[in-house]
mmCIF file of the C-alpha atoms, coordinates in Angstrom:
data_MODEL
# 
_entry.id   MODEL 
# 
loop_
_atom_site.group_PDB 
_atom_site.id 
_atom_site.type_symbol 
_atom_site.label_atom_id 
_atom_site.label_alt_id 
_atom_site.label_comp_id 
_atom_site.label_asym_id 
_atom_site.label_entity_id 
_atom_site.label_seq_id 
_atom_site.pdbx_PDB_ins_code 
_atom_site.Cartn_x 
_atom_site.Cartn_y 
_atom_site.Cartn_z 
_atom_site.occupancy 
_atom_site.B_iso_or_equiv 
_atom_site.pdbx_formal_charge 
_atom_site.auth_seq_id 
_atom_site.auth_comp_id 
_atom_site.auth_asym_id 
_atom_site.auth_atom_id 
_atom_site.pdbx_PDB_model_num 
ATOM 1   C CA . UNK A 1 1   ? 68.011  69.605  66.515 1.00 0.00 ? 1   UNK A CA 1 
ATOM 2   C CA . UNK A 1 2   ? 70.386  67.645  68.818 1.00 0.00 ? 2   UNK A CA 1 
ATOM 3   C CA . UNK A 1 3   ? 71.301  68.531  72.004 1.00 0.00 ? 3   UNK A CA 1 
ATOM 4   C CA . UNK A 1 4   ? 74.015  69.671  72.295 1.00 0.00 ? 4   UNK A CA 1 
ATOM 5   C CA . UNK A 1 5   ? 73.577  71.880  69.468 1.00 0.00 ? 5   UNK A CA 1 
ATOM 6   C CA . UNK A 1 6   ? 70.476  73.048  70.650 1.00 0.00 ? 6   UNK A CA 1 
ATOM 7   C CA . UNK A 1 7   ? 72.729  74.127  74.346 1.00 0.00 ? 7   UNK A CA 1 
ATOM 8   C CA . UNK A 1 8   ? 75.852  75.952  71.881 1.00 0.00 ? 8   UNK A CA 1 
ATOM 9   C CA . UNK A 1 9   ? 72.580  77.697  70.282 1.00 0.00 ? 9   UNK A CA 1 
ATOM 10  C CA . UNK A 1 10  ? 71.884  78.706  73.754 1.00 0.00 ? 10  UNK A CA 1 
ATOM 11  C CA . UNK A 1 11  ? 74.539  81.263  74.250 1.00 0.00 ? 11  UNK A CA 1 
ATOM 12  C CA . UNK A 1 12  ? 73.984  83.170  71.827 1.00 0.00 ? 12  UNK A CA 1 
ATOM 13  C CA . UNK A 1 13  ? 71.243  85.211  73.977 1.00 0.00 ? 13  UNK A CA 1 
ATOM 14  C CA . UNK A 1 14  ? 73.919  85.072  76.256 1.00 0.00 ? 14  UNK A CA 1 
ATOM 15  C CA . UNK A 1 15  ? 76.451  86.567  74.447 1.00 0.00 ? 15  UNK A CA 1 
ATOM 16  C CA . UNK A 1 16  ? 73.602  89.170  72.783 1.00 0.00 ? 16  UNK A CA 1 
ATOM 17  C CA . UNK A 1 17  ? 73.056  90.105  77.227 1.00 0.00 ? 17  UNK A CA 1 
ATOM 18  C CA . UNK A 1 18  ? 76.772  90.364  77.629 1.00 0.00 ? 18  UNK A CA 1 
ATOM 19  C CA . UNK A 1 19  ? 76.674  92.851  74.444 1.00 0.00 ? 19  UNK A CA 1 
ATOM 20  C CA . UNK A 1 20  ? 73.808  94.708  75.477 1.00 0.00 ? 20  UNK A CA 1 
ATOM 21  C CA . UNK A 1 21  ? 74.982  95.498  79.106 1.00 0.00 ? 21  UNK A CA 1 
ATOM 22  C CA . UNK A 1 22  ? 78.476  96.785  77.260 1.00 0.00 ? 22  UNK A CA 1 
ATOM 23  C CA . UNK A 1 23  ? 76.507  98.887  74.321 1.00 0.00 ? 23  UNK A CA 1 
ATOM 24  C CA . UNK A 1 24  ? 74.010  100.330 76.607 1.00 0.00 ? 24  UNK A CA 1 
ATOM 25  C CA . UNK A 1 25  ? 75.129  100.568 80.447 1.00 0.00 ? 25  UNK A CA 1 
ATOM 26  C CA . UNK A 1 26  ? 77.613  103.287 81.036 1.00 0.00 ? 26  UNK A CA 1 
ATOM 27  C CA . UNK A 1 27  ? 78.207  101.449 84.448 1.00 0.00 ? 27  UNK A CA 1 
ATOM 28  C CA . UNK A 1 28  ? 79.761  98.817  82.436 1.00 0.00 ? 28  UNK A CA 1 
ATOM 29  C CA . UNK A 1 29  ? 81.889  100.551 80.214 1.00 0.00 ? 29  UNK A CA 1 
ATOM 30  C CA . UNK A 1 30  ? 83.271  101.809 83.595 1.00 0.00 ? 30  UNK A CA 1 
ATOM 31  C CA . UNK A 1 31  ? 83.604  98.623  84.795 1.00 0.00 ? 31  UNK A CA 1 
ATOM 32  C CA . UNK A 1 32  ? 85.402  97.644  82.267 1.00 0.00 ? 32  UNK A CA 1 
ATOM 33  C CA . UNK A 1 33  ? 87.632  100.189 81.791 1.00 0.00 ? 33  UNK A CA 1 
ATOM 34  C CA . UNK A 1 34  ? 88.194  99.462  85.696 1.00 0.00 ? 34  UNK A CA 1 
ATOM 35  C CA . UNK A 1 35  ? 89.113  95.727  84.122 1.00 0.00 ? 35  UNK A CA 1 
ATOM 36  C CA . UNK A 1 36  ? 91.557  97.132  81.534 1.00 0.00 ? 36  UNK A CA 1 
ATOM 37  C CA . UNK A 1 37  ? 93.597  98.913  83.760 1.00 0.00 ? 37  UNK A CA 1 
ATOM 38  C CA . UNK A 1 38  ? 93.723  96.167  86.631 1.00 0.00 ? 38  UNK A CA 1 
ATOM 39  C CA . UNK A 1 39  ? 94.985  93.397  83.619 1.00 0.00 ? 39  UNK A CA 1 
ATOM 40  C CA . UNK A 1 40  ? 97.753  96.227  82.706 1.00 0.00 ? 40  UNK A CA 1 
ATOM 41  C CA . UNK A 1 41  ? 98.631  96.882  86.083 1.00 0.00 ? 41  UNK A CA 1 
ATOM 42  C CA . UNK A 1 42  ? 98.891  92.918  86.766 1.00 0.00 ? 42  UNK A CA 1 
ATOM 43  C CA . UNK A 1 43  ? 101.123 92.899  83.657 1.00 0.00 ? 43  UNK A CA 1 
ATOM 44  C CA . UNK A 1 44  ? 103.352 95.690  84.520 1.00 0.00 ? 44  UNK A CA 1 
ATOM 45  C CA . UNK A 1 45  ? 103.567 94.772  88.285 1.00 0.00 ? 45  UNK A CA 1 
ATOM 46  C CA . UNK A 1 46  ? 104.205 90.971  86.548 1.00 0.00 ? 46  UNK A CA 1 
ATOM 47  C CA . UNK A 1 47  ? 102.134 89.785  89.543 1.00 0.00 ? 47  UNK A CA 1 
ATOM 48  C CA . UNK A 1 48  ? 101.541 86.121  90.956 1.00 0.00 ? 48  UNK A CA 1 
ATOM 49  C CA . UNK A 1 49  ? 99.573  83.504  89.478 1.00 0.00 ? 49  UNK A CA 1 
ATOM 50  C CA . UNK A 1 50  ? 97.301  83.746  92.869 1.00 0.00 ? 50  UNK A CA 1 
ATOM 51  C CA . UNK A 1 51  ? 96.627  87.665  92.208 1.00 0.00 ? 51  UNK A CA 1 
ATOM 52  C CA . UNK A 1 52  ? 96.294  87.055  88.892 1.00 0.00 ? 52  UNK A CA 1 
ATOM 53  C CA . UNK A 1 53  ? 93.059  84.430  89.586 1.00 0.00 ? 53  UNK A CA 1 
ATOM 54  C CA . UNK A 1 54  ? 92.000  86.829  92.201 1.00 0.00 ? 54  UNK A CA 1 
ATOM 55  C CA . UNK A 1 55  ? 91.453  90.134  90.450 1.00 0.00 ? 55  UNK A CA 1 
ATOM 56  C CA . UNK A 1 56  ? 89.865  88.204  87.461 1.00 0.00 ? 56  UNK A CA 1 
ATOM 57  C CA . UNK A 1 57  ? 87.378  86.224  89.758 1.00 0.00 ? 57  UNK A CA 1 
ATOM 58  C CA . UNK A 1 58  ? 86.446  90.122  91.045 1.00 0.00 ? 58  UNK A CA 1 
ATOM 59  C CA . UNK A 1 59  ? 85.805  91.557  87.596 1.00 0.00 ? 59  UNK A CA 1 
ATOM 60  C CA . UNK A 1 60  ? 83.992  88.753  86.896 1.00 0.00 ? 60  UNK A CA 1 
ATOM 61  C CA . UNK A 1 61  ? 81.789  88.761  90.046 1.00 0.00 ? 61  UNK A CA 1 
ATOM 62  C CA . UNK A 1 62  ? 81.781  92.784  89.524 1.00 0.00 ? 62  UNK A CA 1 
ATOM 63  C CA . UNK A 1 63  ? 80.190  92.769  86.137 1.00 0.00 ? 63  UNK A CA 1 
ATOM 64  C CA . UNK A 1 64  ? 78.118  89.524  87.157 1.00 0.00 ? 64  UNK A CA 1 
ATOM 65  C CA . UNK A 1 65  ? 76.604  92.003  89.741 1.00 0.00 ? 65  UNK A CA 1 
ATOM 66  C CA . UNK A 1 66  ? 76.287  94.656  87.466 1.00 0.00 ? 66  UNK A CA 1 
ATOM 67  C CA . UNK A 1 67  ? 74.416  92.611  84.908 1.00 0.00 ? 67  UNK A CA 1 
ATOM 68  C CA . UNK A 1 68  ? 72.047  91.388  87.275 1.00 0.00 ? 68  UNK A CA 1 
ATOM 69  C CA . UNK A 1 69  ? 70.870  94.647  88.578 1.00 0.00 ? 69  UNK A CA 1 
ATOM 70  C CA . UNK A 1 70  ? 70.528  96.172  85.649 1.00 0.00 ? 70  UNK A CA 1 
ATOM 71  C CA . UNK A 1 71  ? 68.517  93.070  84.723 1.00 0.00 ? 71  UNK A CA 1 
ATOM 72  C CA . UNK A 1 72  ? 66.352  93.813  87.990 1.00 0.00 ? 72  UNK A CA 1 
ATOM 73  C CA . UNK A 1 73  ? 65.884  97.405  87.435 1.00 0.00 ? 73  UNK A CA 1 
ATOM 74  C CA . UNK A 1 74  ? 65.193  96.646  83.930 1.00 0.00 ? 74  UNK A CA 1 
ATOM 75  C CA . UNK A 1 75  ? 62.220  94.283  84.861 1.00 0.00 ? 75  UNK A CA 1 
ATOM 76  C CA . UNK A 1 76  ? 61.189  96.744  87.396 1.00 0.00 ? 76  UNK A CA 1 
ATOM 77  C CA . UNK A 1 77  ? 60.716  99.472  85.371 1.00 0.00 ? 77  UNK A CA 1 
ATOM 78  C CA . UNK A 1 78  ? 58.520  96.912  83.306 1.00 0.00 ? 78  UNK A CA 1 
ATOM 79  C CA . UNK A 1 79  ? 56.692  96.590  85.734 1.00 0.00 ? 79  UNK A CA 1 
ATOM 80  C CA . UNK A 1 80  ? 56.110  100.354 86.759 1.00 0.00 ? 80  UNK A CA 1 
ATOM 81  C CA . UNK A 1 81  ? 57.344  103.429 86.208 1.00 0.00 ? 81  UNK A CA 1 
ATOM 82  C CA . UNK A 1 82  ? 55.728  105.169 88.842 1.00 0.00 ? 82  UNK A CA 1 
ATOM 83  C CA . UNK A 1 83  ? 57.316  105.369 92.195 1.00 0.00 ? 83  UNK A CA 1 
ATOM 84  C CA . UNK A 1 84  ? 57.161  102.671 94.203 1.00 0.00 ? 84  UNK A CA 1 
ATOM 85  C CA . UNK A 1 85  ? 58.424  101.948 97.717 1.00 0.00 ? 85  UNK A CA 1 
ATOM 86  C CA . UNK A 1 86  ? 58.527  98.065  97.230 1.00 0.00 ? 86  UNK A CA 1 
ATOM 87  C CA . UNK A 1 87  ? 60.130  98.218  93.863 1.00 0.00 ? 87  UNK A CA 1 
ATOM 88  C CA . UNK A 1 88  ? 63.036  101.223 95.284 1.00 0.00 ? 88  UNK A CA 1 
ATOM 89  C CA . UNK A 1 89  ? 63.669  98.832  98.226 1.00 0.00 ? 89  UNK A CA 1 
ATOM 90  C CA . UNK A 1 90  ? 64.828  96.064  95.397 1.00 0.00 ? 90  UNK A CA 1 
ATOM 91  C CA . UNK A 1 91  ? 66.725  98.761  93.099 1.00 0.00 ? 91  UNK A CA 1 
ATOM 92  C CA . UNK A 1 92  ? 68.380  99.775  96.176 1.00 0.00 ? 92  UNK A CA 1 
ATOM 93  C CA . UNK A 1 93  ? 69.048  96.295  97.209 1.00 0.00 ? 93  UNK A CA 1 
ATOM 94  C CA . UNK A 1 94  ? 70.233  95.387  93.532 1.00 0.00 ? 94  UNK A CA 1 
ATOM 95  C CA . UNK A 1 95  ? 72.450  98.384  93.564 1.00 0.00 ? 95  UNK A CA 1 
ATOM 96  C CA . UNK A 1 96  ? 73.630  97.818  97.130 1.00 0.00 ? 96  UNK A CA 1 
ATOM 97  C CA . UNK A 1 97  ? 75.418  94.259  95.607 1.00 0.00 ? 97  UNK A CA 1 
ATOM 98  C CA . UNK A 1 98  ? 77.369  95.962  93.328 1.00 0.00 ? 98  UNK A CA 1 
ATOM 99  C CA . UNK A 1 99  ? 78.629  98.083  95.552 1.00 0.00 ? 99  UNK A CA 1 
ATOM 100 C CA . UNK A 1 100 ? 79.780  95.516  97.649 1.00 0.00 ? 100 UNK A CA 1 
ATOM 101 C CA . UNK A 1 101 ? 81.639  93.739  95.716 1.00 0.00 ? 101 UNK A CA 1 
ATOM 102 C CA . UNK A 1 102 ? 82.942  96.614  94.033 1.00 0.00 ? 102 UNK A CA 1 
ATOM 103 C CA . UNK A 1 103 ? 83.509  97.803  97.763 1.00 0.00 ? 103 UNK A CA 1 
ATOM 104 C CA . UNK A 1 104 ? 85.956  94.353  98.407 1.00 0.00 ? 104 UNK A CA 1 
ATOM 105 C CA . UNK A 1 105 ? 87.472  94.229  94.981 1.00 0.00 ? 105 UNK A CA 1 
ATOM 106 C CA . UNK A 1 106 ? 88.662  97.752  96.087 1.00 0.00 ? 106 UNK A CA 1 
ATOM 107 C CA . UNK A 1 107 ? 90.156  95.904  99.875 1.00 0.00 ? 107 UNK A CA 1 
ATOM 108 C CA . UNK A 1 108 ? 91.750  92.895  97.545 1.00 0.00 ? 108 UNK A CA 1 
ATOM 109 C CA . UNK A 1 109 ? 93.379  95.300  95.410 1.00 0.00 ? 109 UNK A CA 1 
ATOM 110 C CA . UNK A 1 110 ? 95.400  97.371  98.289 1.00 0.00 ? 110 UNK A CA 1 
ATOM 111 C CA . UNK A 1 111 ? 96.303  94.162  99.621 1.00 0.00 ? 111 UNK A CA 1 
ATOM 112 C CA . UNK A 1 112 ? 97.336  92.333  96.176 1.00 0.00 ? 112 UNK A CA 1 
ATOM 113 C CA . UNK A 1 113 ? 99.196  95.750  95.124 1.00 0.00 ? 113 UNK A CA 1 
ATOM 114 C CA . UNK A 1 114 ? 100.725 97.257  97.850 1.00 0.00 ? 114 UNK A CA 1 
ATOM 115 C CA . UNK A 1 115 ? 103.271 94.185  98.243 1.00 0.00 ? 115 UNK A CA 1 
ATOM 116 C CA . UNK A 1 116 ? 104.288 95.450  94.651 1.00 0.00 ? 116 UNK A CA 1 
ATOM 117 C CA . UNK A 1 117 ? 104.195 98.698  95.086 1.00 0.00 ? 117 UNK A CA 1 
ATOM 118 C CA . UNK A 1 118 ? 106.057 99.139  97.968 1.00 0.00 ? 118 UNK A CA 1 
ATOM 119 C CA . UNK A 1 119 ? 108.560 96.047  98.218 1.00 0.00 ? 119 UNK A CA 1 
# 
C-alpha cells in the first residue's frame, strides 16, 4: 500500500474515536450541544471574523480535552477498577483540564458577547 494511502487509511480510527466519544459520552453530547448554540448565537449576533475563529478554536480545544480524559479514565479503569489514590489523582487531573478550558471558553464568551449584546 502506498503512503499516502496507507496515512488517509489512518483516520479512519480517528474518525471511529471522534464517533465513539459522541455515541457514548454524555459529556460530549453536552459539549456539543454547548457548540450548537454558540455557532447560532455567532450567526444571529452576525459576529466578527476574529470571534468567529475564537469560539471555534474553544470548542475544539473543549472537546479535544474531553476526548482525552475520557481516553485517560478509560485506560485507567483498564488498568483497575478498584480504588486507587494514584489513579484518582490522574482522573482528577484529567477532569481538572476540561474544566479549565471549559472554565475560559466561559471568560471568552462574556467578553466576545457582551459587545453584542449590549452595544
Amino acid at each position: 500500500m502506498n503512503p499516502f494511502k496507507k496515512h488517509l487509511n489512518s483516520y479512519k480510527y480517528s474518525v471511529n474515536g471522534i464517533w465513539l466519544a459522541f455515541r457514548y459520552e454524555a459529556n460530549m453530547r453536552f459539549h456539543l450541544a454547548a457548540a450548537l448554540i454558540v455557532i447560532l448565537l455567532n450567526f444571529q449576533l452576525h459576529v466578527s471574523k476574529i470571534d468567529w475563529i475564537t469560539t471555534l478554536i474553544l470548542i475544539g480545544l473543549a472537546w479535544m480535552a474531553e476526548i482525552f480524559n475520557t481516553a485517560i479514565e478509560k485506560l485507567a479503569d483498564r488498568v483497575t477498577k478498584e480504588q486507587d489514590p494514584l489513579i484518582g489523582k490522574v482522573k482528577d487531573l484529567s477532569s481538572g483540564g476540561v474544566l479549565i478550558i471549559c472554565i475560559f471558553a466561559v471568560v471568552c464568551a462574556v467578553i466576545i458577547y457582551l459587545p453584542y449584546l449590549v452595544g
